[in-house]
C-alpha positions, 0 to 999 in steps of 0.5 A: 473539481471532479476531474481534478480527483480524477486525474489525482486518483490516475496518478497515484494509479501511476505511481503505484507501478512504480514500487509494484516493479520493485517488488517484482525485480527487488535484489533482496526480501527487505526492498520488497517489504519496504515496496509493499508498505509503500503500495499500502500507503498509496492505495491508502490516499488512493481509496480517500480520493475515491471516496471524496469523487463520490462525496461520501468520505465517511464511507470509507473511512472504515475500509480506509482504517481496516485497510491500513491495519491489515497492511501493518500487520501483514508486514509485520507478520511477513517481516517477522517470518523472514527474520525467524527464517535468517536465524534458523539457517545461521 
């Protein structure tokens, strides 16, 4: 069973890329914003898997949540800055 965690937490390893080139390459700040919510969730199931690999998912549970909080309001705060900024320059 362990090795299936294991393949599960490569995986998601993998699909984290997938929105990291987004924001890299992103055509505007909003696609970019969206790929960074979408690493937070997945790094998010990402530390539950590591956390059930080690059987002590009670653990992580407090990064998991402090993680999360961070994450929402990181973009929230960049989202609001970017909308303040399109404001300032009409």
């Amino acid at each position: 069973m362990e090795n299936f965690y294991l393949f599960i937490a490569i995986t998601l390893i993998i699909i984290i890329l997938v929105p990291f080139y987004r924001v890299l390459v992103g055509p505007t700040i909003f696609d970019r914003l969206l790929s960074v919510g979408a690493i937070g969730t997945k790094t998010i199931v990402l530390i539950c898997v590591v956390g059930v690999i080690f059987g002590r998912i009670e653990l992580f549970v407090d990064i998991i949540l402090t993680y999360a909080v961070l994450n929402f309001i990181a973009l929230v705060v960049i989202a609001r800055y970017f909308q303040n900024r399109e404001s300032m320059n009409e």
